[in-house]
DOBA-325309 format. One line per 4 residues: their letters; for each residue x, y, z of N, C-alpha, C. Coordinates in pm, 1 decimal, decimal comma. Example, Ala and Ser with C-alpha at 12.3 -4.5 7.8 and 13.67 -1.06 7.14 Angstrom:
BEGIN
as	1319,0:-569,0:780,0:1230,0:-450,0:780,0:1320,0:-330,0:780,0 ~ 1285,0:-225,0:708,0:1367,0:-106,0:714,0:1290,0:3,0:787,0
% end
This chain:
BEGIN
xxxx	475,9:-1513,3:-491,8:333,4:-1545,5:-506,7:255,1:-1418,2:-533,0 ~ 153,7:-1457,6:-620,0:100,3:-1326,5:-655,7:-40,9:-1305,4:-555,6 ~ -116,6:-1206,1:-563,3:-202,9:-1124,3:-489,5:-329,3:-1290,0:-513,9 ~ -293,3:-1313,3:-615,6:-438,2:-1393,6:-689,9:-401,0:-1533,0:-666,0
xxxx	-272,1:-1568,7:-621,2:-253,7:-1723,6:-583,8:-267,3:-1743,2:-421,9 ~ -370,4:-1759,5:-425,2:-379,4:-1811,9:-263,1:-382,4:-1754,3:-153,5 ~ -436,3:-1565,7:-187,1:-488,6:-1485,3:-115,8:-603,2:-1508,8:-98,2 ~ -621,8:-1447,0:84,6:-801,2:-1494,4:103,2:-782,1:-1345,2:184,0
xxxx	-710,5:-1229,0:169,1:-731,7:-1119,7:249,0:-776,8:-999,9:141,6 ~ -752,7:-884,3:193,7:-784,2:-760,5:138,5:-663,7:-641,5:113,5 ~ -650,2:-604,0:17,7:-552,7:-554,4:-5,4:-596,4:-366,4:-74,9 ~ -549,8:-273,2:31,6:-534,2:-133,1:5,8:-451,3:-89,5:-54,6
xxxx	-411,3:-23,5:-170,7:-329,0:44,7:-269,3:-357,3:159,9:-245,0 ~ -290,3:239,3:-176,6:-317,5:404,2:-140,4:-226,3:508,1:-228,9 ~ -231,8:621,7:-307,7:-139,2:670,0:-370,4:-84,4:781,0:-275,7 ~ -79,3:789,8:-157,0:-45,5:850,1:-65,0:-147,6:992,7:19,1
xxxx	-116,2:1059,8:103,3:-217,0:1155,8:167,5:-278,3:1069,8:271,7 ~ -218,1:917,4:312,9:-305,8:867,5:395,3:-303,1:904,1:532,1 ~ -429,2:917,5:590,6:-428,9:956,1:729,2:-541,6:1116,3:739,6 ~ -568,2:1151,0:636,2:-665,5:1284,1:571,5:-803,4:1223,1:562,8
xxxx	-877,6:1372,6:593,2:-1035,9:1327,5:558,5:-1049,3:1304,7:476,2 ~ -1003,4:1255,5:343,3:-1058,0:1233,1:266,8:-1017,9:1033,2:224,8 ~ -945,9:989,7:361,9:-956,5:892,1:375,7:-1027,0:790,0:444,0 ~ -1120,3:859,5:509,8:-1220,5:844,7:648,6:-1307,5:698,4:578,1
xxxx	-1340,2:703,5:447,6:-1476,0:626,0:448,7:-1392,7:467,0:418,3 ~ -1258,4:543,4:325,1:-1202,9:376,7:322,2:-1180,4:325,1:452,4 ~ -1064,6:380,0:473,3:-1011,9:379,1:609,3:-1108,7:288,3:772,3 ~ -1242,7:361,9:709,3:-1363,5:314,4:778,7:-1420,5:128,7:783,9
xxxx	-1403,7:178,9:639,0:-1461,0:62,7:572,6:-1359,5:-85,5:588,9 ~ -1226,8:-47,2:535,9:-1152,5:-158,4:608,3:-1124,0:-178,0:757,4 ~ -1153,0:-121,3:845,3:-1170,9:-174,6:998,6:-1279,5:-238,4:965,4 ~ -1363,3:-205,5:902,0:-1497,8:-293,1:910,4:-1481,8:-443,2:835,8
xxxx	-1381,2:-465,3:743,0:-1375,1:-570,0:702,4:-1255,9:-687,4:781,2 ~ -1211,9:-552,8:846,0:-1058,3:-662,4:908,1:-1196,6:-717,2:1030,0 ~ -1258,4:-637,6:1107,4:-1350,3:-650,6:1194,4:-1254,8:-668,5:1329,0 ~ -1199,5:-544,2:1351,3:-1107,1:-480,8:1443,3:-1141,6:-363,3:1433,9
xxxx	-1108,9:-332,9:1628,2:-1075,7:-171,7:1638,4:-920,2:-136,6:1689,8 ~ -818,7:-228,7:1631,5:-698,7:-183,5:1650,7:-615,8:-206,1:1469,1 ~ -575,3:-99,6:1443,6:-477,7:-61,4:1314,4:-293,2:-78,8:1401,7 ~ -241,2:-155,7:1316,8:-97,7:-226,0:1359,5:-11,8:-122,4:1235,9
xxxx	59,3:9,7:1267,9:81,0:106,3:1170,4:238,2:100,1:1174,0 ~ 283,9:105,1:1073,3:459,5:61,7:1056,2:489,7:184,7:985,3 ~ 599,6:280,4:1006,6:607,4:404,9:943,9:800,0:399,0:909,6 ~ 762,5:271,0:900,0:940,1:230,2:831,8:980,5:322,2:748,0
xxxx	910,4:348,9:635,7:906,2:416,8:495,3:1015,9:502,1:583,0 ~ 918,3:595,5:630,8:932,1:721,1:732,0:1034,3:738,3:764,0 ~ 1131,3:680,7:802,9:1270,3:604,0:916,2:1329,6:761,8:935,2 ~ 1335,3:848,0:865,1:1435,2:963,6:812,8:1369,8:1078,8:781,2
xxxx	1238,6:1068,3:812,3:1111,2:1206,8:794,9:1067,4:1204,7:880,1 ~ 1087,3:1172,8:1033,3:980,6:1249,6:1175,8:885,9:1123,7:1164,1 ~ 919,7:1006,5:1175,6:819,8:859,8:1224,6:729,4:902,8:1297,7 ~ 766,7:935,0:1432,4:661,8:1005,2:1534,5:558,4:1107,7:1481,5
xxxx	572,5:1168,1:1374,9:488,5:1264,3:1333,3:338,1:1192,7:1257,2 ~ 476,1:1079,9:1176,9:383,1:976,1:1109,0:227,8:877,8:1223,1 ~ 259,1:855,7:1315,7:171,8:786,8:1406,2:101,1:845,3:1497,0 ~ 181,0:1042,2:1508,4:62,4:1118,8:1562,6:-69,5:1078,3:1457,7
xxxx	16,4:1155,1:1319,9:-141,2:1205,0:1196,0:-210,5:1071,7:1211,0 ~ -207,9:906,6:1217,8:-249,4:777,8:1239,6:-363,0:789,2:1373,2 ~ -283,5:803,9:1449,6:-363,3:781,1:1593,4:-498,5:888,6:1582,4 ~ -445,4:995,4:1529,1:-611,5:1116,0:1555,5:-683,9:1078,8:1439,3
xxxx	-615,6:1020,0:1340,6:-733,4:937,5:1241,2:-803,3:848,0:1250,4 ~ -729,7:783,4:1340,1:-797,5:647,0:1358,5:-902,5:657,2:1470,9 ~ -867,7:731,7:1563,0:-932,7:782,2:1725,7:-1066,5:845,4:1645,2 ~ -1097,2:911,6:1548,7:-1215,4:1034,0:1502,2:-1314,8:884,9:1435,2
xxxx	-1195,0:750,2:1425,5:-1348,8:651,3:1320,4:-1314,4:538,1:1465,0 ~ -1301,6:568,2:1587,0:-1343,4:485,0:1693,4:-1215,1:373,2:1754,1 ~ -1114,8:387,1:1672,7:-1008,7:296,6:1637,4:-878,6:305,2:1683,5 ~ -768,7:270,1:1775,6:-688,3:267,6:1815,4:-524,2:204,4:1699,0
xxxx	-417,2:288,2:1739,1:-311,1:273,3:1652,6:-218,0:198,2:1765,4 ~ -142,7:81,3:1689,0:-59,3:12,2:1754,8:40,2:35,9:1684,4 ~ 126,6:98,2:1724,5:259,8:162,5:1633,4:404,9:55,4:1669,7 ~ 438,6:28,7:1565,2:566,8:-75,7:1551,2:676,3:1,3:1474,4
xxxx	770,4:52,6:1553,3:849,8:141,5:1549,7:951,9:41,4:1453,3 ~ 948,5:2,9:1351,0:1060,1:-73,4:1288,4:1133,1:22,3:1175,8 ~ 1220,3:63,1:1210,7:1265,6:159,6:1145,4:1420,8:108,6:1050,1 ~ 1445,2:9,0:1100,1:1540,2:-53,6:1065,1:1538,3:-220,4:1078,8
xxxx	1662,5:-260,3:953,3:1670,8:-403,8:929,9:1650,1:-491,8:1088,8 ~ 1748,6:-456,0:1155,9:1725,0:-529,8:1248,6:1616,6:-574,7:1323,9 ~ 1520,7:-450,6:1378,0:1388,6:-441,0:1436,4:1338,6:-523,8:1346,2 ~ 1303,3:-552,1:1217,7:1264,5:-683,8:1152,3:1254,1:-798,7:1167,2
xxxx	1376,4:-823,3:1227,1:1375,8:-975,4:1276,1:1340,6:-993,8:1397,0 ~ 1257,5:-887,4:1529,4:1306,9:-922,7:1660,8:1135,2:-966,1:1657,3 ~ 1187,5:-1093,0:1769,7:1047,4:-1193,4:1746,8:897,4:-1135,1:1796,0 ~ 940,6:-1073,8:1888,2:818,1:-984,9:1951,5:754,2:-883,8:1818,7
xxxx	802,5:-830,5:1833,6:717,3:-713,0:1654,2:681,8:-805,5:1564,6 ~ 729,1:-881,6:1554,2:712,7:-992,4:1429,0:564,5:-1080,9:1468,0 ~ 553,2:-1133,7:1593,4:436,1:-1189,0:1712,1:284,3:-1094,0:1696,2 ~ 333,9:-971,1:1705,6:229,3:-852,5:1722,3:176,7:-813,1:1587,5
xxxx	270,8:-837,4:1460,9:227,5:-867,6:1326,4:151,4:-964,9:1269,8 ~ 195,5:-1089,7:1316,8:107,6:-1218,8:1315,5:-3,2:-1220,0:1318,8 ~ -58,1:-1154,7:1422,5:-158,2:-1143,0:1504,9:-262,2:-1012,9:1440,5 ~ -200,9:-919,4:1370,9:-279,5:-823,6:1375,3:-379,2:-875,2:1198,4
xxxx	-532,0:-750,8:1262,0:-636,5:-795,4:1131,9:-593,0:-701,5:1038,9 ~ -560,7:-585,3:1095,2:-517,4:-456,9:977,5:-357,4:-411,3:1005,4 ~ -297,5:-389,1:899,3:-138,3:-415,2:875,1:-187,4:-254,6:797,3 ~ -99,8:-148,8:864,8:-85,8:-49,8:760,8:47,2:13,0:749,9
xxxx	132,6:18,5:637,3:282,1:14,5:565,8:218,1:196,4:537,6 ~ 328,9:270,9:609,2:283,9:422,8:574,5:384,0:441,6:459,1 ~ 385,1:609,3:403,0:438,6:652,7:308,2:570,7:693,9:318,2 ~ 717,4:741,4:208,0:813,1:767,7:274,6:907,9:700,2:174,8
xxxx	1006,1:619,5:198,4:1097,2:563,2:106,0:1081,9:494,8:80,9 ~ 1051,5:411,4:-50,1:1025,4:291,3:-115,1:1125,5:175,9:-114,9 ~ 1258,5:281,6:-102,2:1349,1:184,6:-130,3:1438,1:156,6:36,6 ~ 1420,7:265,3:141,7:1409,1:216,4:248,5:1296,1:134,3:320,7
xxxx	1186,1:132,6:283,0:1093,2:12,7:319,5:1121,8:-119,7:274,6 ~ 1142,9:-142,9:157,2:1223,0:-254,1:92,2:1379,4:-323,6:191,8 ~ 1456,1:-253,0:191,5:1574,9:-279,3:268,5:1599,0:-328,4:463,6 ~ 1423,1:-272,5:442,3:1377,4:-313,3:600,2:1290,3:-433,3:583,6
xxxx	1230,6:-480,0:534,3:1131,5:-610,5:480,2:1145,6:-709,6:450,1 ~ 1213,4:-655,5:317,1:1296,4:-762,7:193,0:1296,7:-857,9:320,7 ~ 1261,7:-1013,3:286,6:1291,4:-1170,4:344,0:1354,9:-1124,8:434,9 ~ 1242,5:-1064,1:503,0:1281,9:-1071,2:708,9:1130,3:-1123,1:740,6
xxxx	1184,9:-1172,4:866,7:1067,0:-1256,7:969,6:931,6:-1147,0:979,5 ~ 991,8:-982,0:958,4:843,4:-976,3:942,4:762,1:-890,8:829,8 ~ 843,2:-964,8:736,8:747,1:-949,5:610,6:648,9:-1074,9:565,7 ~ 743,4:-1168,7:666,4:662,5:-1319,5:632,0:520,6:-1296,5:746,1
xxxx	568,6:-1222,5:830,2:448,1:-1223,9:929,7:341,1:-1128,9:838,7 ~ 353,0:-1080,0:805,7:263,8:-954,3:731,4:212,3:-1047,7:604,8 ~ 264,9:-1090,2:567,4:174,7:-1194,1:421,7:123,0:-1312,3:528,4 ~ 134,3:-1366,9:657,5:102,2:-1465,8:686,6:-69,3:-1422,9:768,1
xxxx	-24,0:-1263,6:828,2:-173,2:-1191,0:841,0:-280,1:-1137,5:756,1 ~ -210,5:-1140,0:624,3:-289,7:-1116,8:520,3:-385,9:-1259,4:455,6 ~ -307,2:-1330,7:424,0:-340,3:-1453,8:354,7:-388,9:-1502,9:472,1 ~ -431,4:-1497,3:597,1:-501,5:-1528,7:708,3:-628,2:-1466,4:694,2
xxxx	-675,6:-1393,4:554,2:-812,8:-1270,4:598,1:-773,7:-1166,8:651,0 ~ -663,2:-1120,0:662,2:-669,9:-1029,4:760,8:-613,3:-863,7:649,4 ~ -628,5:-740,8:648,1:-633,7:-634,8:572,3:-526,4:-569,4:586,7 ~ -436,4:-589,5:435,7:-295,7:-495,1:427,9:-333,4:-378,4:354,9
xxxx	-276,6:-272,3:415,2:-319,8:-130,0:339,5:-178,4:-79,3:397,4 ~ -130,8:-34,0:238,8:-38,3:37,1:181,7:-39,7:168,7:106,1 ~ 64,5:246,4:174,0:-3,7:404,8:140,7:163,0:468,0:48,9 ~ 158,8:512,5:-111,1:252,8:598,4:-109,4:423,4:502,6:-162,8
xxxx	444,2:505,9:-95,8:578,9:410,6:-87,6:557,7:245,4:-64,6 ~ 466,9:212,6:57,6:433,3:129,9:32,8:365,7:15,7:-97,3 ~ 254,0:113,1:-120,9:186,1:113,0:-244,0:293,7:42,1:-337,4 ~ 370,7:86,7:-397,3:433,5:96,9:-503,5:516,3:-42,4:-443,4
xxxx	545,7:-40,2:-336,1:633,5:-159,0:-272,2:591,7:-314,3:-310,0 ~ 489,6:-345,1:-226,9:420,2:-455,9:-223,3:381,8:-483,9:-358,2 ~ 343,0:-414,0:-478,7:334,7:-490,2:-576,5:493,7:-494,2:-644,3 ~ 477,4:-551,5:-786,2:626,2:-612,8:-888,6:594,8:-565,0:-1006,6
xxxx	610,4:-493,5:-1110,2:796,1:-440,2:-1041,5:714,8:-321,4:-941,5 ~ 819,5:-196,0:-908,2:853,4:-119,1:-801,5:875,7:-1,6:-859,7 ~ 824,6:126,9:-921,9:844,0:197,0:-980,3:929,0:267,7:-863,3 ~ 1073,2:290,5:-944,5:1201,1:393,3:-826,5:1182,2:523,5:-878,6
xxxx	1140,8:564,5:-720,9:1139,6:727,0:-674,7:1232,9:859,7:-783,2 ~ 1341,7:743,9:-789,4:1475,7:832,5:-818,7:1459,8:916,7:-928,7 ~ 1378,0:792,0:-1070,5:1348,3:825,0:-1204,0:1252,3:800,7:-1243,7 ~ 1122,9:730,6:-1155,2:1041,9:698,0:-1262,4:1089,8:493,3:-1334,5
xxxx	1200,2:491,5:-1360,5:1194,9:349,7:-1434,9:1166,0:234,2:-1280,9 ~ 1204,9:106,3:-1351,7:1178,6:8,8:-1210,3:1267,5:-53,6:-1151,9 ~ 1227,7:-163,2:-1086,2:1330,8:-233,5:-967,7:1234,3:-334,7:-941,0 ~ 1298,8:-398,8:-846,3:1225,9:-532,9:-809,5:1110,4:-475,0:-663,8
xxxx	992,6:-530,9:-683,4:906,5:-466,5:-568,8:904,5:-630,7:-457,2 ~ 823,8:-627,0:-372,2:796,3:-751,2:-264,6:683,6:-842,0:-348,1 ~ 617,5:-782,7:-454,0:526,4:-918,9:-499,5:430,7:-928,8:-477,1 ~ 341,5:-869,9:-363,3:209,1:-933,0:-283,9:156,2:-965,1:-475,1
xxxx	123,7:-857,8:-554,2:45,6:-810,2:-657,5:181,5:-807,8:-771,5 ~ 174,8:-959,9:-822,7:274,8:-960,8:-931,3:200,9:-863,4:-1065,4 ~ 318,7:-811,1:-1178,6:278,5:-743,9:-1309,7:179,5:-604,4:-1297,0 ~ 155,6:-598,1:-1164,9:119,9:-458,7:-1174,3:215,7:-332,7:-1085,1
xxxx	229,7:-261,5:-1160,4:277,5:-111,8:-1092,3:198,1:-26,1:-1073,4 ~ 242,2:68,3:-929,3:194,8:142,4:-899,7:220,7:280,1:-897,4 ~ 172,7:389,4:-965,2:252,1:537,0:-974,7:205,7:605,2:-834,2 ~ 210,6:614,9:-741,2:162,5:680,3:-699,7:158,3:878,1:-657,8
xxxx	88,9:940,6:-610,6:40,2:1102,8:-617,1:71,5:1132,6:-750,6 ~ -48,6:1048,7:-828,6:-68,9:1021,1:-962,7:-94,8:1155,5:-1048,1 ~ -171,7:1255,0:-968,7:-235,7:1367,2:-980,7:-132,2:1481,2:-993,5 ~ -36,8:1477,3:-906,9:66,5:1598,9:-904,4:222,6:1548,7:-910,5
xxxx	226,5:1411,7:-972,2:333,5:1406,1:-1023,2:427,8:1477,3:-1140,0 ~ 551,7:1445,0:-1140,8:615,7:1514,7:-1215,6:572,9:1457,0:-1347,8 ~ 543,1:1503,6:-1470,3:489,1:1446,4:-1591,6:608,7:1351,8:-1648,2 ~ 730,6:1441,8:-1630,2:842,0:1323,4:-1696,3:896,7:1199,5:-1622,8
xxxx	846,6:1188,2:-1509,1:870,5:1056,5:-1442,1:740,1:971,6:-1479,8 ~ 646,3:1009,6:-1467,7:521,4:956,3:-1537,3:532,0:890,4:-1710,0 ~ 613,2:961,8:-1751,3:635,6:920,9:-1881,3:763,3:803,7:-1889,6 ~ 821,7:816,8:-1801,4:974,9:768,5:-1818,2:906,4:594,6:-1772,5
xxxx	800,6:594,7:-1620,9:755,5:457,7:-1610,9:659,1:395,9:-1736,1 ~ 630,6:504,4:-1825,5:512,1:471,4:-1946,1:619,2:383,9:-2052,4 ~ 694,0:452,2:-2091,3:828,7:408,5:-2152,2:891,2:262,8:-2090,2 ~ 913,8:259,5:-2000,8:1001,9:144,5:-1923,1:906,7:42,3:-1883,4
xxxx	796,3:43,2:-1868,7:682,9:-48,6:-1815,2:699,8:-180,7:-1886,7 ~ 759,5:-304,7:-1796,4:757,8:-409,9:-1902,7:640,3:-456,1:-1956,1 ~ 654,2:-534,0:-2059,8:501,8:-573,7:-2142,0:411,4:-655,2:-2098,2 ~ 450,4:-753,9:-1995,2:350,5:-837,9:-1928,4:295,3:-724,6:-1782,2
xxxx	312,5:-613,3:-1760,8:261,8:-574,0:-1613,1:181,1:-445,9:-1709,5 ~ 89,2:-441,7:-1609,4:-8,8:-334,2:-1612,3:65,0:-170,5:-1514,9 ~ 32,5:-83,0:-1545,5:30,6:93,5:-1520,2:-82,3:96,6:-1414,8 ~ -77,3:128,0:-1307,2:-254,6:191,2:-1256,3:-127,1:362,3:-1186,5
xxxx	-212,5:436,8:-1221,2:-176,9:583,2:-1129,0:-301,8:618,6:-1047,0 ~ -238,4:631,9:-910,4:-316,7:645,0:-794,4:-334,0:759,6:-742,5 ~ -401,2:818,3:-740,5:-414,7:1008,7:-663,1:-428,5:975,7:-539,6 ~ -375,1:1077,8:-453,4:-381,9:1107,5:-292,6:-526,5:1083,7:-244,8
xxxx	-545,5:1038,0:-119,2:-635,2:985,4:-64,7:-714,4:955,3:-142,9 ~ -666,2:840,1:-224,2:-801,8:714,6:-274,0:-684,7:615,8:-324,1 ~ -812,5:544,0:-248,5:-761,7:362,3:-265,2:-797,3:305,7:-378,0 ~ -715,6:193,7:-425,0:-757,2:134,2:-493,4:-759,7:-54,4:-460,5
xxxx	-854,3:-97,7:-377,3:-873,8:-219,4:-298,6:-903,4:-322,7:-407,3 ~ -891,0:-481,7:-361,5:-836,4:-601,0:-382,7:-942,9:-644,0:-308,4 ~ -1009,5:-711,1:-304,2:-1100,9:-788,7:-199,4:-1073,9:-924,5:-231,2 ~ -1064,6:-1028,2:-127,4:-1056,7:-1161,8:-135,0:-1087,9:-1245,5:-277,5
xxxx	-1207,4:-1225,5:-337,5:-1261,1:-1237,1:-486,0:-1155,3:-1251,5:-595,7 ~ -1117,3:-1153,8:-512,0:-988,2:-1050,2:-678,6:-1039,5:-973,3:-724,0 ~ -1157,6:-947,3:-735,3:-1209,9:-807,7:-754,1:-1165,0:-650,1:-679,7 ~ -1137,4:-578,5:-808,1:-1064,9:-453,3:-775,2:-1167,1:-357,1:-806,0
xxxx	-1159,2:-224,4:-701,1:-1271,3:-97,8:-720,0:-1144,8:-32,1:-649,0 ~ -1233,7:113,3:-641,5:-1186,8:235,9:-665,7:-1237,0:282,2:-517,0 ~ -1174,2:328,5:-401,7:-1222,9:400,2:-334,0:-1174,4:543,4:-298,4 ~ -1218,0:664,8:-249,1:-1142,1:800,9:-142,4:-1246,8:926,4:-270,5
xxxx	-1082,2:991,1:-277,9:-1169,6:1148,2:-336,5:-1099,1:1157,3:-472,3 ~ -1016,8:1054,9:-544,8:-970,9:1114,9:-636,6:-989,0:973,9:-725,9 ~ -908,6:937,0:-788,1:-932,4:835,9:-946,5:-783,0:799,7:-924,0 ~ -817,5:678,2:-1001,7:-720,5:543,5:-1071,5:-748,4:579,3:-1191,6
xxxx	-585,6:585,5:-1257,2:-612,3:594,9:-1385,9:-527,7:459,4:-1431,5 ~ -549,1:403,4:-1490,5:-520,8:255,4:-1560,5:-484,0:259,2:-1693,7 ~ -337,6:252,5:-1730,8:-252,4:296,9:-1839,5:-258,9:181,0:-1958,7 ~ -311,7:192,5:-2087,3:-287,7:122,0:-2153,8:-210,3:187,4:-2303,0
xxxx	-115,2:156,1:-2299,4:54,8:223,1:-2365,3:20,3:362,7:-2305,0 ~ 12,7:486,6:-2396,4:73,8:615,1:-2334,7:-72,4:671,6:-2276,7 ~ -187,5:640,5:-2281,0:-340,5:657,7:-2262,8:-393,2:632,6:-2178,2 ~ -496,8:653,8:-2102,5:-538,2:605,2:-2004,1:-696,9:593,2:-1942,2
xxxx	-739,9:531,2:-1895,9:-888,1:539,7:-1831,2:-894,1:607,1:-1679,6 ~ -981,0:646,3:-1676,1:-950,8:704,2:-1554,7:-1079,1:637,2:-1416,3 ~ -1121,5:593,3:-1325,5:-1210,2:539,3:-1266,6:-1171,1:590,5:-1112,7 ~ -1315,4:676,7:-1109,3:-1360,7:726,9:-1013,0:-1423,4:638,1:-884,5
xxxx	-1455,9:722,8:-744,5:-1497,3:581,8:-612,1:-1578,3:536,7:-648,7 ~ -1600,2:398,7:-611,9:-1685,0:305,0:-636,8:-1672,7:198,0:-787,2 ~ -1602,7:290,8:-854,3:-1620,2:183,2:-1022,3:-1530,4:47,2:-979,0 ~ -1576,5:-65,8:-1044,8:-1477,6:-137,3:-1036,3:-1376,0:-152,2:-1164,3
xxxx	-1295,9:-208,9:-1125,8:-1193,6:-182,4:-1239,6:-1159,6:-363,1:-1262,9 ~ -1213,2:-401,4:-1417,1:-1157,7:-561,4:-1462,8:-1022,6:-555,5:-1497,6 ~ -956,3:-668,9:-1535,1:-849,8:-700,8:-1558,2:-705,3:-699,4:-1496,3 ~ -730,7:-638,7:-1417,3:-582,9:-620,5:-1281,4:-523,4:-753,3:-1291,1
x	-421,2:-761,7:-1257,7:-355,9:-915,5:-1214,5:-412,8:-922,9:-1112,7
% end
């Protein structure tokens, strides 16, 4: 199912850096829309880069905009299925998928009990924000880390890909997804701390300190915070 069939939540596209001042106003702004002061933070990606490091930088971000981190240590397939984490997912207004391995976040998710919980808190109203690895996850296809070409992503956001640390990527992986991009999905490249949000509507804008650039063949537009951006799937 795509982002636009039968979503009534909010959806964060982060190109990674999340957890930085220069994520404060989004960051802000979606507690204000989940209308919670608790963030439910999953640093799966992470599993193999210092997790704990991941939910320190979370907690003093979230603590400086008033907001408490509920950290769900799922680091693996199994922790996926165990009913309690899955319960505490259900339940939560803001779902945030940190940065890290794309293709280990996938292998932890992929059609487990709580990826269904995480689309069942979303499509409830409730605010998924994806940073980095995530990002790139949740929509279809899945641009792979490895090269640049794709793979199968989770879907929330069918036909669009996501490049993300759009800004200081390597140019030939950038080119290699320009090249490989199938013809029905859209390109967006995402720079470090700025979002690019989904609101219930389907209306897409631009939020943080840097630009969405939105690929049409090898070219691109570029849209700074606040613009909104038409045509997204």
């Amino acid at each position: 199912m795509s982002a636009r069939q039968g979503a009534v939540g909010t959806l964060a596209l982060i190109g990674g850096g999340e957890f930085r001042e220069g994520c404060q106003t989004f960051d802000a702004e979606l507690l204000a829309t989940a209308g919670t002061k608790e963030v439910v933070v999953l640093p799966s990606a992470a599993a193999f880069e210092n997790p704990n490091r991941v939910i320190e930088r979370a907690t003093s971000h979230f603590e400086g905009l008033g907001a408490k981190v509920k950290p769900l240590m799922v680091l693996h397939r199994a922790e996926a299925e165990d009913p309690k984490l899955v319960e505490a997912v259900r339940r939560a207004r803001l779902v945030y998928l940190s940065d890290g391995s794309p293709l280990h976040l996938r292998s932890v998710l992929k059609a487990s009990l709580l990826w269904d919980a995480i689309l069942a808190s979303y499509h409830a109203g409730g605010v998924l924000a994806a940073s980095g690895a995530g990002a790139t996850l949740v929509c279809d296809p899945m641009v792979d880390p490895r090269g640049g070409a794709y793979t199968v992503g989770l879907g929330v956001v069918s036909d669009l890909a996501v490049f993300p640390y759009h800004g200081t990527a390597a140019g030939h992986l950038r080119a290699r997804s320009l090249d490989l991009l199938p013809p029905s999905a859209k390109l967006v490249g995402i720079e470090e701390e700025t979002a690019l949000i989904r609101d219930p509507s389907g209306a897409w804008r631009v939020a943080g300190v840097g630009v969405v650039s939105v690929y049409d063949g090898s070219t691109s537009i570029d849209h700074k915070s606040g613009a909104s951006i038409p045509d997204l799937p």
